[in-house]
LODREN-71591 format. One record per residue (C-alpha): residue in three letters; x, y, z. Coordinates in steps of 0.5 Angstrom, whole numbers, plus 500, padded with zeros to 3 digits. Example, Ala and Ser with C-alpha at 12.3 -4.5 7.8 and 13.67 -1.06 7.14 Angstrom:
ALA525491516SER527498514
//
This chain:
UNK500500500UNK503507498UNK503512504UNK504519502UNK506524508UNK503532508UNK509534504UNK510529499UNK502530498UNK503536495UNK509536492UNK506531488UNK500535486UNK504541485UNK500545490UNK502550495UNK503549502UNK498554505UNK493552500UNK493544503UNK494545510UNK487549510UNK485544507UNK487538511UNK486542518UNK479544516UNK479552513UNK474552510UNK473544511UNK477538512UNK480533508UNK482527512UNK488522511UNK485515511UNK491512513UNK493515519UNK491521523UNK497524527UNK496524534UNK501528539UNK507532538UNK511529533UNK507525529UNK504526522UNK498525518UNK499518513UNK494520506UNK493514502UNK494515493UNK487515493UNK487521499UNK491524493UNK487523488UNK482527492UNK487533493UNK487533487UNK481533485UNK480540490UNK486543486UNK483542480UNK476545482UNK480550485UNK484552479UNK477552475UNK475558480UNK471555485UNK470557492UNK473553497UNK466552501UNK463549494UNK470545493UNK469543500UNK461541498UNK463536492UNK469533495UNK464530501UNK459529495UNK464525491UNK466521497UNK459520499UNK458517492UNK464513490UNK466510497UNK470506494UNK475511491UNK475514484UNK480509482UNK475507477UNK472514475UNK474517468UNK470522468UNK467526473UNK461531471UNK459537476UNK453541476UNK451547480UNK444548481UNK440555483UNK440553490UNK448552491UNK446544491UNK452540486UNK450534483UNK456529481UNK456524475UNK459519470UNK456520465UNK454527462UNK447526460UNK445525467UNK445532468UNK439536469UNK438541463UNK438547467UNK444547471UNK448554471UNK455551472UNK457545469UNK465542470UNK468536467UNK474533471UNK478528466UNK480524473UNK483519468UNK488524467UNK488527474UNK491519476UNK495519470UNK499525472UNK499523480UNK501516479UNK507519474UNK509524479UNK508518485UNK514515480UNK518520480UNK518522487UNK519514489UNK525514485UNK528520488
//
């Protein structure tokens, strides 16, 4: 099983560190590391590929220009609905409705017709280049 520590996380990602440290203790929400979570002095967060994946995915939402608290929003809604990990999701359909309600999909014909904003998140990519940057790092 690969571990990824907070700093590797977004070296991978190509983030900046106060952007992902928001977002891991929780401004303006929390994204948890499914391995392990640090307790006490000296200990460290453990995120697993797929917490990366995540990460990835809020990154990308953010440099499509949305609010931290909409990515906060459809990052709990695509853990909701793919428990398992977006290891098996190619594309990801997001749509915003009139009441700030986003709905998340595989398949862009499931949409309703009278969304207001629309986002197409090529995950297959996204991996591709995580998995990439994942080898590099690992190799030194």
């Amino acid at each position: 099983m690969q571990t990824f520590e907070f700093r590797e996380m977004i070296r991978v990602l190509g983030m900046s560190a106060a952007t992902g440290k928001n977002w891991t203790v929780g401004r303006p929400f929390k994204l948890e590391p499914s391995i392990r979570t640090a307790t006490g002095h000296g200990s460290r967060n453990l995120y697993s590929v797929e917490d990366v994946y995540v990460m990835g995915l809020a990154h990308e939402l953010n440099k499509a220009g949305m609010a931290a608290n909409a990515i906060g929003k459809v990052v709990g809604a695509v853990r909701a609905k793919f428990p398992s990990g977006l290891a098996s999701v190619d594309i990801l359909y997001i749509s915003c409705g009139g009441k700030l309600t986003y709905r998340i999909e595989t398949r862009e014909d499931r949409l309703p017709a009278d969304t207001m904003v629309r986002l197409a998140i090529d995950m297959r990519r996204l991996r591709d280049r995580v998995d990439r940057e994942v080898g590099r790092l690992r190799r030194g």
